[in-house]
N, C-alpha and C positions, 0 to 999 in steps of 0.2 A: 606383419612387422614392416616399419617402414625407415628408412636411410635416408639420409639429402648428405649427397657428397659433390662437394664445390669442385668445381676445375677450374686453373687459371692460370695463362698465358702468364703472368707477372708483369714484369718491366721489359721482355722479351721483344724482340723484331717482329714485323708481322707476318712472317715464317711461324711464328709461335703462335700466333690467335689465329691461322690456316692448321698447322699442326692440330691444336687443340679442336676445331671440326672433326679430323681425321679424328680423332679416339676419343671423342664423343659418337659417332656411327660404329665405330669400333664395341665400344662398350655397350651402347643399346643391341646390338645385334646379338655379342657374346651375354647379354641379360637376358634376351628373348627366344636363345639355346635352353638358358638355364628353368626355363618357367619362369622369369621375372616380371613383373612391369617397370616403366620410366615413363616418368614425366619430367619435363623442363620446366622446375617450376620459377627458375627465373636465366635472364640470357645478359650478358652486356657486348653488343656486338664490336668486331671487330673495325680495322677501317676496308677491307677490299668486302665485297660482298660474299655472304659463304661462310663468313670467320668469323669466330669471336673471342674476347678477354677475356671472359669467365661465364661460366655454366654452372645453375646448381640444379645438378641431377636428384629427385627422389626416387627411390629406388623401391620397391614392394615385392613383398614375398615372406617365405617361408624362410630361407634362406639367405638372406637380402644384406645383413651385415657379413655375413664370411664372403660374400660376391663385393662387396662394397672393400672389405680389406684387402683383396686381389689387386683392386684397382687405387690402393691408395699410396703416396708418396711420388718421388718422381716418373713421371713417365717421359719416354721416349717417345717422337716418329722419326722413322729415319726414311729418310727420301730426301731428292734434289730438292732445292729453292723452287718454286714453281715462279717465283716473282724474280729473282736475279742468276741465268744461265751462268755468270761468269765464277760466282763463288764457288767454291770444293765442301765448303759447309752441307752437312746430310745430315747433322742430329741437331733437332727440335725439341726443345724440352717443356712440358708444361709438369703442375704440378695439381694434386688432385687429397683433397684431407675431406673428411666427416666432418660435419660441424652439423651444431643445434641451431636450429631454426626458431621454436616457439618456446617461449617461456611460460612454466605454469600461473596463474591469474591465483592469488591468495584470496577465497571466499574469506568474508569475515560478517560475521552472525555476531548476535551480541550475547548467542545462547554459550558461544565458546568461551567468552570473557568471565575473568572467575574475581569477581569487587570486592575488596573490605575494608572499613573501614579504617583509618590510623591517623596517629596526631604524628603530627611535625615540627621541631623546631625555629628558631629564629623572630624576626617582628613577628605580630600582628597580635599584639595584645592578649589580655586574659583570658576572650574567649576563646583562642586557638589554642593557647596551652592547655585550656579544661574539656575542650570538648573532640570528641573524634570526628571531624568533621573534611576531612583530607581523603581524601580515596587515593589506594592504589589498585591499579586494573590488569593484571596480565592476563595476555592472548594467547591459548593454552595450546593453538597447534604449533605458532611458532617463538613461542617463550618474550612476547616482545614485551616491556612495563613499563608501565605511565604511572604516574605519581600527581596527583593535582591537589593542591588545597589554596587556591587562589579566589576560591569562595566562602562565605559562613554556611554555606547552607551544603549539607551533603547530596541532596540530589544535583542540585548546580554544578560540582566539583565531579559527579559521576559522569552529567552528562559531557559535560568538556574533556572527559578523559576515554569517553567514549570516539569523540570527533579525532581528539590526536591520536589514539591508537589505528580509526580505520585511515588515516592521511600518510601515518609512517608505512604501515602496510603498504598504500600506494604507490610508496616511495619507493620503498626497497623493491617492487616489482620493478618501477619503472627503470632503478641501475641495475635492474638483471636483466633488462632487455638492452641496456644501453652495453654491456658487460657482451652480451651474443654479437650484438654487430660490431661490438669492437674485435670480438676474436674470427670473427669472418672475415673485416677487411685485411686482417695480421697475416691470412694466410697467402696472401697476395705477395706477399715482403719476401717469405718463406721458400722459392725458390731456389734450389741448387741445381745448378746444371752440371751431368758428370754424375756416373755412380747411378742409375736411371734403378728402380724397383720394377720397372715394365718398360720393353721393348715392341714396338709395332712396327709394321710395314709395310704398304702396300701390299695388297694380294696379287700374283701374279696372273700376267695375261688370261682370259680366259678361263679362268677358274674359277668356280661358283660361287657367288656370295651369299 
């Protein structure tokens, strides 16, 4: 089973794209306790070197979503500024949500399309009112229907209703990938600092990583 869980600095200082380093090693380490794998499947780096804006972790395993809702909502680091001694500021917050990655690809065969003929009203003369030469086409895995009688001839009308049905398919896939990256960049907005779901901290001197 496989997770992709975004982490993202937000509109945060860059205390906040350093923070989010920190519980990203954080999290691969406590993943690779648990029998996980990670991979960084994608990074947007920060401005100091070391840091960055946002991380989308996948995350693999057996267990991989109850590991992944551990780590989601706000998180904390809490430690000095490493970049400004003079502030009292010690909490860092980044923010960390699941999101889909890939959109399923609608196969469309023309074995799924179910055609019959039908007449239609309005212009086009006698022979449209006497003969069934109109196709309607529904796409039987995901109920889509075309209607065509913009032709005399029924195969004509079937074939064109063939073309519009696989182009809307197209379509609707293509604003359901537009629809994923729109709810990835939203999680970005989504920060609340305060109230943290996970607290981290530096490991003390000396102490085993």
């Amino acid at each position: 089973m496989s997770v992709h869980l975004l982490l993202s600095a937000g509109r945060g200082p860059q205390e906040c794209a350093w923070a989010l380093a920190q519980l990203l090693h954080r999290l691969e380490r406590d993943a690779a306790r648990q029998g996980l794998e990670t991979r960084r499947a994608h990074t947007v780096p920060g401005d100091r070197p070391g840091t960055y804006r946002s991380v989308l972790v996948q995350i693999d395993g057996d267990d991989s979503e109850t590991f992944a809702a551990s780590w989601t909502g706000t998180l904390c680091w809490q430690a000095p500024s490493p970049y400004r001694t003079a502030t009292g500021r010690k909490n860092w917050y980044v923010i960390a949500h699941p999101c889909q990655v890939d959109t399923p690809r609608t196969t469309f065969a023309e074995a799924d399309v179910d055609v019959v003929a039908c007449r239609t009203g309005g212009p086009g003369g006698q022979h449209r009112n006497k003969a069934s030469t109109a196709v309607r086409a529904t796409h039987r895995p995901t109920g889509t229907v075309v209607v065509v009688d913009t032709e005399r001839q029924f195969s004509l009308n079937r074939r064109i209703a063939m073309r519009l049905l696989r182009e809307r398919l197209e379509h609707g896939d293509q604003a359901a990938e537009r629809a994923v990256t729109t709810a990835r960049w939203r999680v970005h907005d989504e920060l609340v600092r305060g109230n943290p779901t996970r607290t981290e901290r530096p490991e003390p001197p000396n102490q085993p990583r």
